[in-house]
C-alpha positions in Angstrom: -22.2 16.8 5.0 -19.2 15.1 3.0 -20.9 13.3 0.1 -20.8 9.8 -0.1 -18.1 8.7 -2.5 -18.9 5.0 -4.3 -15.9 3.0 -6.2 -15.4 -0.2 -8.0 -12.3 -1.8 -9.3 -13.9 -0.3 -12.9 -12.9 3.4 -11.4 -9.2 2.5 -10.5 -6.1 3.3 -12.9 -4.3 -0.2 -13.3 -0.5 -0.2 -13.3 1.0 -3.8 -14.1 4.7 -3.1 -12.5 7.7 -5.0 -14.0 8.3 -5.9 -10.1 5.8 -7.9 -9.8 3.1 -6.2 -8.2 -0.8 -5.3 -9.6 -2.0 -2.0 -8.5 -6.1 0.0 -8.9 -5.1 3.1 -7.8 -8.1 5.1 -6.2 -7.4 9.1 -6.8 -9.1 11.6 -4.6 -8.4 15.1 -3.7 -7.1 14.8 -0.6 -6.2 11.2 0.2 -5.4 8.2 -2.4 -5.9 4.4 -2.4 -4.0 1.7 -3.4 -4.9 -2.0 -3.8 -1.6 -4.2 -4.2 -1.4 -7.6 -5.8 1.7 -8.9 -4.7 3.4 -12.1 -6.2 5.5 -14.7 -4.0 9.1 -13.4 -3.7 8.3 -9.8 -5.2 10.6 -6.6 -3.8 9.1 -3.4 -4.1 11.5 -0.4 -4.7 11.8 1.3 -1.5 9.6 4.5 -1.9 8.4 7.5 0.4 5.6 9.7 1.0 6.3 13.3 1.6 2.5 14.1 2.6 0.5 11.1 2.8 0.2 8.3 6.3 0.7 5.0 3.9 -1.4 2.2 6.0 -1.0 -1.8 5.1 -3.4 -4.0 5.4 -2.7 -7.7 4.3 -6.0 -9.5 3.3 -4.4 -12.4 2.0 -1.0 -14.4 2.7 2.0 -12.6 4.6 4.1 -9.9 3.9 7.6 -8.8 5.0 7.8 -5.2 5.4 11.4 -3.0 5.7 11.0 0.3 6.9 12.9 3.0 7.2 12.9 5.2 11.0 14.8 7.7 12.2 17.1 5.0 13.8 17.7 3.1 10.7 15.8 0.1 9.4 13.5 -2.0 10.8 11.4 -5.2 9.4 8.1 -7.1 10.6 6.3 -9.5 8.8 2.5 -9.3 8.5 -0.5 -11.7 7.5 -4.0 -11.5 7.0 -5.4 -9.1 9.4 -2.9 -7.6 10.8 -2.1 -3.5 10.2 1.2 -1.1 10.3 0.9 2.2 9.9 3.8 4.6 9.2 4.0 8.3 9.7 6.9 10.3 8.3 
């Protein structure tokens, strides 16, 4: 049985970015998790994960999201509730 793993914002590693955004990053062996603050009219640097499914979920306010896919870019904007997920 996979123990049971209990965390609190005290456990994270904070990173204040110059961007704007507020992240407790959760560290595990085999997956990671990141909770983003996100100030009004912040851009994060376009980024990319070689191993890892990165998964939004909005809990407050709306979010525009630019993706990259095979294609080119695309965009959709998000709020509370809703979920994208992108595989590489």
């Amino acid at each position: 049985m996979m123990p049971l793993i209990f965390r609190t914002s005290h456990d994270a590693i904070h990173v204040d970015k110059e961007t704007g955004t507020s992240v407790d990053y959760h560290i595990f062996d085999e997956y990671e998790i990141h909770i983003n603050q996100v100030r009004p009219h912040t851009v994060q640097e376009w980024h990319s994960h070689a191993r890892i499914i990165e998964t939004l979920l909005v809990t407050k306010g709306k979010l525009l999201c630019r993706y990259q896919k095979e294609d080119g870019t695309d965009k959709r904007e998000m709020i509370k509730g809703d979920k994208k997920t992108y595989r590489p």
